[in-house]
Backbone bond lengths (Angstrom), bond angles and torsions (degrees), N, CA, C in turn:
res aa  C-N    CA-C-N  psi(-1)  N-CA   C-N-CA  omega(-1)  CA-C   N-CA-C  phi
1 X - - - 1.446 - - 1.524 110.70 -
2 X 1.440 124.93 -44.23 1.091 131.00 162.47 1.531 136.49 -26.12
3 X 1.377 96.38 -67.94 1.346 134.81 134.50 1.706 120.57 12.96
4 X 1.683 85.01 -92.77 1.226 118.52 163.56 1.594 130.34 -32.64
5 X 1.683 95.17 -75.74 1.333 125.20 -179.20 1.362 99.91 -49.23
6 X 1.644 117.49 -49.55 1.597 100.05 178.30 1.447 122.65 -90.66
7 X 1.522 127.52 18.38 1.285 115.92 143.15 1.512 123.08 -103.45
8 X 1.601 117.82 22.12 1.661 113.36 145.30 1.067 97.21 -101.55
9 X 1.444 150.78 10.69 1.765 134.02 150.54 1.437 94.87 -72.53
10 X 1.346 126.18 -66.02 1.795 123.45 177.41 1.708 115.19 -28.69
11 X 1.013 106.03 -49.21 1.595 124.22 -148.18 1.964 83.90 -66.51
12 X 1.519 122.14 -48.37 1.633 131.56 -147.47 1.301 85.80 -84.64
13 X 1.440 114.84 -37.58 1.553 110.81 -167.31 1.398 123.49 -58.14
14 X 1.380 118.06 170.57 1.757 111.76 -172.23 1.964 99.17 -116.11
15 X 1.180 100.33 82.95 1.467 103.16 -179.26 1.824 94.44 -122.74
16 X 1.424 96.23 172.52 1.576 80.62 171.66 1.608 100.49 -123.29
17 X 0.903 132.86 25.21 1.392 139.55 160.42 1.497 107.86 -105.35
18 X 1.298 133.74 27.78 1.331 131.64 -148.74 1.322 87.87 -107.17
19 X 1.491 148.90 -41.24 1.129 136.86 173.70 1.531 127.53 -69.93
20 X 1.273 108.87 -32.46 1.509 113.31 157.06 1.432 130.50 -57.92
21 X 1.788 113.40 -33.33 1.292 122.32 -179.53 1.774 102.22 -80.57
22 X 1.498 113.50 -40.86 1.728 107.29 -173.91 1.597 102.99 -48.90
23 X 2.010 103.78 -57.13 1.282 105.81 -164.51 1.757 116.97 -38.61
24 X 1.751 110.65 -51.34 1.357 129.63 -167.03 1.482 89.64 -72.18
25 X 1.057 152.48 7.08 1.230 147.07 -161.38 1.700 103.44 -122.17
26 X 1.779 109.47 -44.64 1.146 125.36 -179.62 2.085 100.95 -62.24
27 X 1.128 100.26 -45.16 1.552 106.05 -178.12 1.544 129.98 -67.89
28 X 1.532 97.78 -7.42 1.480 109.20 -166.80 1.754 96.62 -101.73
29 X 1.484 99.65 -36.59 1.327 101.77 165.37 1.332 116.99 -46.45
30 X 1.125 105.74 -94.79 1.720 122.49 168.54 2.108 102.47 -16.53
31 X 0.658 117.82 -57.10 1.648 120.70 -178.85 1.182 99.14 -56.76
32 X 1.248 129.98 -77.22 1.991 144.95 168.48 1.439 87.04 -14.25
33 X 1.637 116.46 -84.14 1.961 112.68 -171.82 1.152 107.75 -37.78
34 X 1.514 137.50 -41.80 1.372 124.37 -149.86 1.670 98.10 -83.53
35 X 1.581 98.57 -49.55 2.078 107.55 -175.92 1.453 87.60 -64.80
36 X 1.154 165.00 8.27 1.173 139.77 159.96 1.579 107.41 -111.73
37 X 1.594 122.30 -20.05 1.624 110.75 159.32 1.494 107.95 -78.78
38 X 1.057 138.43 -24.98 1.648 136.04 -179.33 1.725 94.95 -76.68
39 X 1.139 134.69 -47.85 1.726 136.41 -168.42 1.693 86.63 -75.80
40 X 0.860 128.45 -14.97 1.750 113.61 175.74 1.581 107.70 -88.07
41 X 1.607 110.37 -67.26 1.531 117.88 158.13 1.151 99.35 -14.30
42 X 1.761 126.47 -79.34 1.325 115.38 -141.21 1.325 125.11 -79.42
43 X 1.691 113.77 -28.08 1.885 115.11 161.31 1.688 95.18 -68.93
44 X 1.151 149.23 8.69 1.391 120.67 171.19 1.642 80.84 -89.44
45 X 1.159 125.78 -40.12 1.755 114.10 -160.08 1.291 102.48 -53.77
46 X 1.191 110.30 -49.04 1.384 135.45 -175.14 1.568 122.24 -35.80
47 X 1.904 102.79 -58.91 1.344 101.63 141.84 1.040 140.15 -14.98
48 X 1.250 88.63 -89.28 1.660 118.21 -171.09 1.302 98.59 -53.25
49 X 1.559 153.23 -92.23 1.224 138.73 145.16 1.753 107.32 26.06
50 X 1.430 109.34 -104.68 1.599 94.38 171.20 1.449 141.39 -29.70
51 X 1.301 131.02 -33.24 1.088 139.02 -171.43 1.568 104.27 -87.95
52 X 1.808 111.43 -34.76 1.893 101.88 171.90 1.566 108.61 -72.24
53 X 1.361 122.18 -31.66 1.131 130.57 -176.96 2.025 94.89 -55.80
54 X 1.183 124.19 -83.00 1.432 147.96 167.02 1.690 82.98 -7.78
55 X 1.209 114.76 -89.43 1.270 129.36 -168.19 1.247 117.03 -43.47
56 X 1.684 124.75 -41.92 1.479 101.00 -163.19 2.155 90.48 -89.76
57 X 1.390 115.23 -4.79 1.692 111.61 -177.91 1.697 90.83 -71.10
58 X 0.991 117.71 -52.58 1.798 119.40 179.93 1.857 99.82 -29.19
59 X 1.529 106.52 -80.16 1.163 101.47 169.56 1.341 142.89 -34.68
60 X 1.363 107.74 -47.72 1.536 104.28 172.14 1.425 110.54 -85.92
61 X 1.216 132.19 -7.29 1.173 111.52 153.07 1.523 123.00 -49.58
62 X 1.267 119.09 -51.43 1.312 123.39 -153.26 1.356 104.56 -98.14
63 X 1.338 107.12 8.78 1.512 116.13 -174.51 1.329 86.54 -113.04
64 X 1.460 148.03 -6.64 1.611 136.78 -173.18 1.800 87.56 -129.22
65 X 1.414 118.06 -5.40 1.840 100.46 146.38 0.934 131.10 -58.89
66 X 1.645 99.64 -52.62 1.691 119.66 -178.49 1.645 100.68 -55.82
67 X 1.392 124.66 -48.21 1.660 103.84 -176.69 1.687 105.94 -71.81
68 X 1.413 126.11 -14.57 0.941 110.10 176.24 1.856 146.89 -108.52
69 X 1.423 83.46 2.90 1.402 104.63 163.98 1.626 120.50 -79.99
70 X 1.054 130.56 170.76 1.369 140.48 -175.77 1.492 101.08 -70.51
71 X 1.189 133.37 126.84 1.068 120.51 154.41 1.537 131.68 -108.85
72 X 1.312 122.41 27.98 1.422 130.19 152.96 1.937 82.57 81.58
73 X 0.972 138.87 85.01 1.559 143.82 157.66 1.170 97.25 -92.57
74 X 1.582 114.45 143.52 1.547 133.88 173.97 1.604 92.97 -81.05
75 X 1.672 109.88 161.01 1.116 102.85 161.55 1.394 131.49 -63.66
76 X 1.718 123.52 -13.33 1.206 115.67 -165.76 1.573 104.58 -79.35
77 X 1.413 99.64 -21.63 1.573 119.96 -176.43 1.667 117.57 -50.03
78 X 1.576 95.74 -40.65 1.566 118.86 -162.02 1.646 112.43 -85.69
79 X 1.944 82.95 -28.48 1.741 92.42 178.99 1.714 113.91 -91.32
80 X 1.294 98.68 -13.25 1.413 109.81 169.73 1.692 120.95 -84.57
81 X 1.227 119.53 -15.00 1.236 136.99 178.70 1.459 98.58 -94.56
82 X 1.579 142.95 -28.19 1.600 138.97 -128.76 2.200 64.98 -115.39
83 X 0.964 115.65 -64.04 1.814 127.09 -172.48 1.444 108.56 -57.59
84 X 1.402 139.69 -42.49 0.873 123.78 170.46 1.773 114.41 -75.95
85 X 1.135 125.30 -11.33 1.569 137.30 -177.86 1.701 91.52 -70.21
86 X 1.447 96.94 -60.92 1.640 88.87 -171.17 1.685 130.90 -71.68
87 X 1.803 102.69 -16.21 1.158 104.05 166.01 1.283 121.80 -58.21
88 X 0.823 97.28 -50.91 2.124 138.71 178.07 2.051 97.66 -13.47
89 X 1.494 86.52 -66.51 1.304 105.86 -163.90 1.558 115.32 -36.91
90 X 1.406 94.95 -49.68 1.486 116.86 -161.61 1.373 103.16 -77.85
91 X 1.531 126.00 -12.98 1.140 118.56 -164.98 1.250 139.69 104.87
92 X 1.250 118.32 -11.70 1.571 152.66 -172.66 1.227 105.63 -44.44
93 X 1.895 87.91 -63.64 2.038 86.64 -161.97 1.412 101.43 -121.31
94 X 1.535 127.34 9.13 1.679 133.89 177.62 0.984 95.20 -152.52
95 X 1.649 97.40 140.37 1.854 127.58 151.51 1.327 110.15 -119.48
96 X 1.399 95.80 179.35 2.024 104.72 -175.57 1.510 92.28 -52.31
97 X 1.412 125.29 -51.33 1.550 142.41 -166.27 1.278 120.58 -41.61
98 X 1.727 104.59 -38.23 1.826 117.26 -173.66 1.500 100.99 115.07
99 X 1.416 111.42 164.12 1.038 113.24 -147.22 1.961 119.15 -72.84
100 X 1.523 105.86 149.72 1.597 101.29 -179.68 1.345 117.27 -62.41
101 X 1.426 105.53 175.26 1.526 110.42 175.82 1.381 109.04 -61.07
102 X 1.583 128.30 -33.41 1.617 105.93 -172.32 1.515 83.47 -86.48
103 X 1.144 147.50 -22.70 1.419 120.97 -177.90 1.476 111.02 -70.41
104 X 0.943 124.99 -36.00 1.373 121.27 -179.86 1.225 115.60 -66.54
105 X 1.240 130.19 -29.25 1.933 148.97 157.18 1.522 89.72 -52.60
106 X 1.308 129.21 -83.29 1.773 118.04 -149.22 1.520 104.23 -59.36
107 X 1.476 107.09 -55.67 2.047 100.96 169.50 1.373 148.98 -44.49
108 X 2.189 95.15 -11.17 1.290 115.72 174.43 1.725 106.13 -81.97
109 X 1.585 90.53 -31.36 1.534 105.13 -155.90 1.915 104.77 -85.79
110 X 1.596 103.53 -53.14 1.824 105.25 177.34 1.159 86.29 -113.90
111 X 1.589 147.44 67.80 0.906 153.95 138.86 2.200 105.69 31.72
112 X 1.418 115.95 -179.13 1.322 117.38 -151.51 1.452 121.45 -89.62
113 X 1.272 122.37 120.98 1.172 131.85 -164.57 1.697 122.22 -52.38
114 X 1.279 122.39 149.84 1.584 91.39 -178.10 1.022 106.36 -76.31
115 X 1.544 155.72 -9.84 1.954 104.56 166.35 1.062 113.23 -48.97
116 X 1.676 113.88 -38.89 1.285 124.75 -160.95 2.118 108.24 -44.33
117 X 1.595 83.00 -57.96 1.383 84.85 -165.65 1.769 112.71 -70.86
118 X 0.865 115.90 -19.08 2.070 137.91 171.47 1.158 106.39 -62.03
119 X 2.062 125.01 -44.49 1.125 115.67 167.35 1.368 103.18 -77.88
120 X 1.024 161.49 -76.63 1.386 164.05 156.52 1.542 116.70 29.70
121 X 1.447 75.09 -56.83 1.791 101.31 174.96 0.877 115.79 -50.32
122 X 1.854 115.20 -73.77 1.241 143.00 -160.62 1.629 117.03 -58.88
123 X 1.700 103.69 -16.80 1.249 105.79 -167.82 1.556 102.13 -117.96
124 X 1.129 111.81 5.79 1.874 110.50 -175.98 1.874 83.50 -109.94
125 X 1.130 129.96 -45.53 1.402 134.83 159.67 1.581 98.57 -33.85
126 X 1.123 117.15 -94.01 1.693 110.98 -169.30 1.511 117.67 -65.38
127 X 0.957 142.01 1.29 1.675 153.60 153.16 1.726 93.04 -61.44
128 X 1.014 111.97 -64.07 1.555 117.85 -153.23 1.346 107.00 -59.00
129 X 1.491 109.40 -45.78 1.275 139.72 -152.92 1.397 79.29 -84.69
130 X 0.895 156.62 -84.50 1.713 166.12 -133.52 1.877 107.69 -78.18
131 X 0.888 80.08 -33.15 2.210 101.64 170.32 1.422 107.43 -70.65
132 X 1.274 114.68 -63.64 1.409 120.26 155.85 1.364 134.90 -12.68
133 X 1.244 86.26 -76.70 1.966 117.93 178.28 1.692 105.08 -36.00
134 X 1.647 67.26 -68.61 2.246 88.03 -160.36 1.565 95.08 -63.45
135 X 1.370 140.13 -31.00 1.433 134.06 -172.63 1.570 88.24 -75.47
136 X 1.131 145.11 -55.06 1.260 141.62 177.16 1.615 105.35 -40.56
137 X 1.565 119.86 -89.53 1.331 126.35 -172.11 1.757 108.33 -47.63
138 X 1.404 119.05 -20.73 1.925 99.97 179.71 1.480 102.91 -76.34
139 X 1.542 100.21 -40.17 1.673 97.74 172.94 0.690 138.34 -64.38
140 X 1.728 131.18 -23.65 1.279 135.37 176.23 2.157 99.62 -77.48
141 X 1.308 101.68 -47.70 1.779 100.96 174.68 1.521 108.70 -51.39
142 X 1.046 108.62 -25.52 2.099 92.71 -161.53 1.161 76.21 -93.05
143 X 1.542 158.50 -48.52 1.410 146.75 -132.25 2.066 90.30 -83.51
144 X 1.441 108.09 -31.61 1.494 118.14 -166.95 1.498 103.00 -83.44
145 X 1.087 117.03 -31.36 1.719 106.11 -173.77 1.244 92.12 -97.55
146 X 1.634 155.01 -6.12 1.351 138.20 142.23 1.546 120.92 -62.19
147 X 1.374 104.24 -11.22 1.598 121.51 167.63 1.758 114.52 -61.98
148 X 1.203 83.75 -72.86 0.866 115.95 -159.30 2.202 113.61 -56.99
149 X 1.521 93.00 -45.32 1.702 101.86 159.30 1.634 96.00 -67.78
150 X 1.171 153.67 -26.51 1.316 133.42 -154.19 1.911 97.84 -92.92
151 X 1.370 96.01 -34.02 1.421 103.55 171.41 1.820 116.41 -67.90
152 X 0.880 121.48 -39.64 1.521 135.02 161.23 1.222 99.48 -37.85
153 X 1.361 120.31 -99.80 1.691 132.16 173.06 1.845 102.06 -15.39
154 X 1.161 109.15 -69.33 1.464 96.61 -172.22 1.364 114.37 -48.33
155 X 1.562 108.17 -48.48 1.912 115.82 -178.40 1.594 103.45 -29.28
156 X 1.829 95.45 -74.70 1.196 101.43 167.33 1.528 158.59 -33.54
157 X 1.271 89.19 -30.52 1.857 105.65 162.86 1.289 117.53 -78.85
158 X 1.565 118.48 -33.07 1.383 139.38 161.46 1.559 106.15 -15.90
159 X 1.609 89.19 -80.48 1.356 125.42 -166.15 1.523 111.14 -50.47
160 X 1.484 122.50 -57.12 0.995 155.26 132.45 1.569 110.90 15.91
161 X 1.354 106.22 -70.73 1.471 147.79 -149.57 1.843 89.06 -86.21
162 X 1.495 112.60 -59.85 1.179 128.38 -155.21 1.889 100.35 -72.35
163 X 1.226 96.78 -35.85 1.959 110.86 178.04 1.598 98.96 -52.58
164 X 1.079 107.07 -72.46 1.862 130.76 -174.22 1.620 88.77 -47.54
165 X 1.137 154.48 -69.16 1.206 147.10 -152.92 1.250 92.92 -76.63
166 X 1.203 150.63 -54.80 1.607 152.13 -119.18 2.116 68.89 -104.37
167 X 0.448 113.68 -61.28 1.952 113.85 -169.95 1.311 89.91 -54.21
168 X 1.449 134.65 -62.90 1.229 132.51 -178.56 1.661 129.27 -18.31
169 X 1.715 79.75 -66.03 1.332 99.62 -173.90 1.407 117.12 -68.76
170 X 1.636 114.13 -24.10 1.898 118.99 -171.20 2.004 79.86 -89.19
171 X 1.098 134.06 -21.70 1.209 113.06 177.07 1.789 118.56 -64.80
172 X 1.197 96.98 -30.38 1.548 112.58 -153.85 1.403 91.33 -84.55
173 X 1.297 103.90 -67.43 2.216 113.29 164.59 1.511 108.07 -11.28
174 X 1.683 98.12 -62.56 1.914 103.68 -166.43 1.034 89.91 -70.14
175 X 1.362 141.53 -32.37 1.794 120.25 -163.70 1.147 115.39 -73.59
176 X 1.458 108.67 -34.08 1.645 116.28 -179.47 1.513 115.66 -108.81
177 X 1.418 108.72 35.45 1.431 105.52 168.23 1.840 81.50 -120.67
178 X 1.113 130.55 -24.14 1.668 147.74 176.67 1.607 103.95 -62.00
179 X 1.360 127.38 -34.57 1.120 129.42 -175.55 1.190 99.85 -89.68
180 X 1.315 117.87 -55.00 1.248 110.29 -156.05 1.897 107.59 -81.66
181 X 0.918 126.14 -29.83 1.358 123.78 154.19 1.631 113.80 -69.47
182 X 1.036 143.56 -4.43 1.656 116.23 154.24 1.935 93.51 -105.79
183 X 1.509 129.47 -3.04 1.708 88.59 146.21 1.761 122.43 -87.97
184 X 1.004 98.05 -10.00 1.776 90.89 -164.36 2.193 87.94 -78.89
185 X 1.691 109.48 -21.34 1.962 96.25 173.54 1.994 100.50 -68.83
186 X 1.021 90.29 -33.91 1.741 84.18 -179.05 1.098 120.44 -95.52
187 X 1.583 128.70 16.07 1.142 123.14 152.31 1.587 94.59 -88.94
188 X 1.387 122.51 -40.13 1.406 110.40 -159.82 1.968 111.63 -64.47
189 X 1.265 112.12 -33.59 1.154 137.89 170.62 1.288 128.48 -42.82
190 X 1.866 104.06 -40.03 1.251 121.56 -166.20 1.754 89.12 -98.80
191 X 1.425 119.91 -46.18 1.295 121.09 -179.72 1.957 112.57 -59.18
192 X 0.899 130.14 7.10 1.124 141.14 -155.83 1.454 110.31 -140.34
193 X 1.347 114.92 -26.00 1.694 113.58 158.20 1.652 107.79 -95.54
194 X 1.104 124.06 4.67 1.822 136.24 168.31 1.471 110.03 -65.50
């Protein structure tokens, strides 16, 4: 509004750059509305951003309770978990790769042991959590480098703005150093036919 208001003081004034300065004045406005509807947009993203972030830690919290609370295992459970640990080792039923063909048979058959299911956890927990993040941080960057050119443009109009006045003013200087030296020859002129 500011802005504005001072290019209808420009516009009334008697300069002769006065239409060039309203116009550049009219544009800086218009830019100001937009960097201040994009700076609103972008703390709402921002929000929103925080609150999925907020939201998906809620989840994995309570998703890394569940691996870490008791979960009542039968003994056959414990002895079936203690046998597949030791198969494990040797290679039997896991490689770096994931699990072998007879491992993939017993997990179909007594289904997945708890490391099994703890790593399972632990890693659909930090996948999720990490998906999150980075969908957060690209959005918050692309929303900032459209900022950030919009902030440029304004610099630039600044500058722009500041050229046209700085000419203004050495125009206005010469006019009234022009006036005032052809009255002070016709005062001297007139003082001299006295």
């Amino acid at each position: 509004m500011a802005v504005w208001d001072l290019g209808e003081s420009v516009r009334s004034a008697n300069m002769t750059s006065a239409p060039l300065i309203v116009r550049s004045l009219d544009d800086l406005s218009e830019s100001l509305k937009t960097l201040g509807l994009e700076l609103t947009r972008f703390f709402a993203d921002v929000d929103s951003d925080v609150d999925s972030i907020l939201l998906v830690m809620d989840w994995a919290r309570r998703e890394l309770q569940g691996v870490t609370s008791a979960q009542g295992t039968s003994f056959s459970g414990i002895v079936f978990d203690h046998l597949h640990g030791i198969f494990n080792r040797g290679g039997l039923l896991e490689t770096s790769k994931g699990p072998t063909a007879l491992g993939r048979i017993l997990t179909d058959i007594f289904g997945s042991t708890s490391p099994q299911r703890t790593r399972s956890t632990l890693t659909r927990t930090f996948h999720e959590f990490i998906n999150v993040l980075e969908d957060s941080i690209n959005s918050e960057l692309t929303h900032s480098a459209a900022l950030f050119v919009l902030f440029e443009s304004i610099d630039r109009q600044f500058l722009n703005l500041q050229r046209t006045v700085v000419r203004e003013t050495d125009t206005q200087e010469r006019l009234e150093n022009d006036l005032l030296s052809s009255l002070w020859t016709k005062l001297w002129v007139r003082m001299r036919q006295c």
